[in-house]
N, C-alpha and C positions, 0 to 999 in steps of 0.2 A: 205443647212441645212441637218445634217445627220437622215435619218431615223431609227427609233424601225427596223424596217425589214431588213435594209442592216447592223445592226448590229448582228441580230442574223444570217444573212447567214454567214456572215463572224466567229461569232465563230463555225457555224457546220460547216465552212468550215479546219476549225482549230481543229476539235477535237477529231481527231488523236494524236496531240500534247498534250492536255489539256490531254485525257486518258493516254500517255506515262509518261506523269508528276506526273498526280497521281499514279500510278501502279509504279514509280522507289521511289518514296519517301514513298509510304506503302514498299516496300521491304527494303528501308533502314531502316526506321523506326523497322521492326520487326527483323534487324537480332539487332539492337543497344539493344532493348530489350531481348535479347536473350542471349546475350553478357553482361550485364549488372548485376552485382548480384542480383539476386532477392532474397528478405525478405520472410521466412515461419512466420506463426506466430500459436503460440499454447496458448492455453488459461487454466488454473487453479481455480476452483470456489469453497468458502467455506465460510464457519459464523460460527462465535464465540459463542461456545454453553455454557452458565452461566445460561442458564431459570431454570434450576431444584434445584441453590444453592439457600440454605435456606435464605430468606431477609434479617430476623432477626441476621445473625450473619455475613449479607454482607460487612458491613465495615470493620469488624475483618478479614475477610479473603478476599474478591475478590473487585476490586475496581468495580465503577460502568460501566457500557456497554461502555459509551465514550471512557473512558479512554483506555481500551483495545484495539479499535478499533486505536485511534490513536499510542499504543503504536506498535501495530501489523503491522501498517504502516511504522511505524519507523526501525522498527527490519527489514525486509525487504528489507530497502535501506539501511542498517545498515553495516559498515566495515566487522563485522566480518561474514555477509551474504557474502558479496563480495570475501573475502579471502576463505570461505569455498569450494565457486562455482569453484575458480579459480585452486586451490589444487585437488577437485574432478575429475572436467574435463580438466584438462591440459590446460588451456583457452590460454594460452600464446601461445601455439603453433596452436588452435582452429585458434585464432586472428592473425597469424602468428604474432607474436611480441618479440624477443628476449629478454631472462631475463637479460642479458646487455645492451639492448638498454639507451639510453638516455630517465629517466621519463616514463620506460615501467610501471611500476607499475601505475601510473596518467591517461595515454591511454586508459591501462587494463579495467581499473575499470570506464572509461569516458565512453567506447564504450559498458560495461554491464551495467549499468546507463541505456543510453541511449536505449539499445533493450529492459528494463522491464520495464512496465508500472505497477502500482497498482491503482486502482479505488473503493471507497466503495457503497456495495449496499444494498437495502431496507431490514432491520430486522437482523442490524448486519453483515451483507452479505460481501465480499470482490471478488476482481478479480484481478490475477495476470497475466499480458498478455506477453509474450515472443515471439521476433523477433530474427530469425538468418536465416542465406543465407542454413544451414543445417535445413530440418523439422525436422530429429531424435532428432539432438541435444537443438530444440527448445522445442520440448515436454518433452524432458529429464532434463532440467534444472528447467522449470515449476514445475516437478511436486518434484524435488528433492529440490524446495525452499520449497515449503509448509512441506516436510518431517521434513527439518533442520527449519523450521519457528516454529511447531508444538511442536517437541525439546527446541528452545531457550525460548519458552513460560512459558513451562513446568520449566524449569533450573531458569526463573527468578522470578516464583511463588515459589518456593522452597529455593531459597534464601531470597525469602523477608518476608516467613515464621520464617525460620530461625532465624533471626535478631528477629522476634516479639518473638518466643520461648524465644531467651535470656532475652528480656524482660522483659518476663509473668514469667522467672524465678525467677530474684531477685526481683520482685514483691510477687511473690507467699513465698520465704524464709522471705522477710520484714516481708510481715503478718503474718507468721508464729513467726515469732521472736517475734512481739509485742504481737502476742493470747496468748504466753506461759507465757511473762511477766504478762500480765496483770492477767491470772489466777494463778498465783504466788502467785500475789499482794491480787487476792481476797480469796486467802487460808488462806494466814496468815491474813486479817481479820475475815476472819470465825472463825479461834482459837482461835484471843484476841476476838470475841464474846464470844465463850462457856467459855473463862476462868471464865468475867465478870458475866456468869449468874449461872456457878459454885459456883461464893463463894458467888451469891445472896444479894450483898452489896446495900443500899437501897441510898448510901450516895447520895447529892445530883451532886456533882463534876463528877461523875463515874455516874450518870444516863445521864448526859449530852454526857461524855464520849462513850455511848452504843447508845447515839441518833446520835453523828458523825460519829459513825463507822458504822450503821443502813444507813446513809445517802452516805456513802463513798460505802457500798455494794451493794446500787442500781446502783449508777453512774458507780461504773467498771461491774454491769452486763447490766445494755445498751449497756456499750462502748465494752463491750465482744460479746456481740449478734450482735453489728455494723461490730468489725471486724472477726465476726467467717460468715456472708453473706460477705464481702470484701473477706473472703478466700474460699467459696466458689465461687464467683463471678470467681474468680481469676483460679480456677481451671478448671470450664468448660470454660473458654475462652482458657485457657490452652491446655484442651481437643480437643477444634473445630481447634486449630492451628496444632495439630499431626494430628487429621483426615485431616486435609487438605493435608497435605504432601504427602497423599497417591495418589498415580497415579490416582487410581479410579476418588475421589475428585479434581483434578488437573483440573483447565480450557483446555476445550477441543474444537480443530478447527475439526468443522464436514467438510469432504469431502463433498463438492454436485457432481461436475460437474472436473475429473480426468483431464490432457490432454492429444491430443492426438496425431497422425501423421497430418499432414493440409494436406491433399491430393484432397481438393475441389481448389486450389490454385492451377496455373500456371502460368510462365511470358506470354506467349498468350493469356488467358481466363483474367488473369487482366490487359493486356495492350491492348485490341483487339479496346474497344473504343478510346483510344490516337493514335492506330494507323489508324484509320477510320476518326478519326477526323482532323490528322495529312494530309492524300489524299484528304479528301475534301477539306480544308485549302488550301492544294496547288493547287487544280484544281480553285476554285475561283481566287489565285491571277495570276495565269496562263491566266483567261476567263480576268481578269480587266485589265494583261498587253498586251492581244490580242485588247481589247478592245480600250486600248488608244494609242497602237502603230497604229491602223487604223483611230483612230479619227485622229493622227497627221497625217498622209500617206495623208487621205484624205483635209485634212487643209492646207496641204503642195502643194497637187494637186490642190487645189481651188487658190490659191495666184498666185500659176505659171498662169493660165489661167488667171487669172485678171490681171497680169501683160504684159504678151503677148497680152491680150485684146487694154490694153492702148496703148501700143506700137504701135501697128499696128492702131491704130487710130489716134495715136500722128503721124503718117510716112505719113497718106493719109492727113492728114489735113496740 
């Protein structure tokens, strides 16, 4: 029967070996790390500032906070983010990837994909996080999304103004067209009034006649006053569409948090525990194959003796 104690003599007897194995597999371990492209990563932090637009004329101009949020996400991962990044920073030759390659344009945009994360956070909040083997170029894209993001925001509140302007326009000429008709209409019954009480005729046909036109003069001054509020309705919505247009009013992405160089980042300092982990790993299975290659040694030396035992018992008898 093997002993607890001639097992552990036997691995300090071996652990010269067992240190030699951990010490060559931490140094392979950290030159493969070394060698290895390592990821910078830089971060971009902001929210979508809409608290100060007026409630009351929020639907007319700004949709509601979700909306934003997802569309800002969208824009983001959007084509024409992607072609903009690729054009600014030469990305093709960044990525080494030839602009004849086969599907370089599919790669391109697979591999910048892939290095930008977006995340949303509490109170409108967003985060756009960027990986590249370069930290300059990682902080430099970061923060040149949110510049072009900040831009395309801008450019599609301003068009979708726009549109609503055209709108509010021949909205606003309609009512105009019908205000003037109808006060047209309600002149010339004002004149066949004064005519009727000009010539003072008591007849009974013609008192009726001054009672429909008395009846026809209220109905188009309602219908005057309904759409002389339709036009001005029409106008200050009109009004809150041009003030929006203006930069000032334009939905705005507040800066929090810039990005910056990662220089807390190294392939050492973030591989230091895979490579500790990677020595002890091997010094254990180093101590189990010490271990079992002397349980068999010893298994192997016990059988020989019992064997020779019988022998030599089976020769005297």
């Amino acid at each position: 029967m093997i002993k607890l104690r001639e097992i552990i003599k036997e691995i300090l007897a071996k652990k010269k070996v067992i240190i030699a194995v951990a010490i060559s597999v931490a140094l392979i371990s950290t030159l493969y790390y070394f060698n290895k492209a390592f990821q910078y990563k830089s971060e971009v932090s902001f929210f979508i500032d809409d608290s100060e637009t007026d409630k009351s004329n929020l639907d007319e101009v700004i949709p509601d906070n979700s909306a934003n949020v997802n569309r800002v996400y969208h824009l983001i991962k959007s084509t024409e983010m992607c072609d903009y990044l690729i054009d600014k920073f030469n990305l093709n030759s960044h990525f080494k990837i030839g602009k004849n390659s086969p599907l370089q344009y599919e790669n391109l945009t697979a591999l910048l994909n892939e290095n930008i994360s977006v995340s949303q956070m509490i109170n409108n909040g967003m985060l756009i996080v960027v990986k590249d083997n370069d930290k300059v170029m990682a902080a430099k894209l970061a923060n040149e999304m949110f510049k072009k993001l900040d831009d395309m925001i801008k450019e599609y509140a301003i068009e979708k103004l726009e549109r609503k302007i055209k709108i509010y326009d021949q909205v606003l000429n309609d009512t105009k067209k019908q205000a003037q008709e109808q006060t047209t209409e309600l002149k010339k019954l004002i004149d066949d009034c004064k005519v009727l009480l000009v010539n003072g005729s008591k007849l009974k046909s013609e008192n009726n006649l001054i009672f429909d036109l008395n009846m026809k003069l209220a109905l188009l001054s309602s219908q005057l006053s309904g759409i002389n509020g339709d036009l001005l309705k029409s106008i200050r919505i009109h009004e809150i569409s041009m003030a929006g247009m203006k930069k000032e009013n334009l939905l705005n992405l507040k800066l929090i948090r810039k990005a910056v160089l990662d220089v807390t980042s190294s392939p050492l300092r973030h591989n230091i525990f895979n490579i500790i982990g990677f020595s002890i790993l091997a010094a254990l299975i180093t101590m189990v194959l010490i271990i079992l290659l002397y349980v068999e040694v010893i298994q192997d030396k016990t059988e020989t003796q019992l064997k020779f035992k019988v022998r030599k018992y089976t020769i005297e008898n």
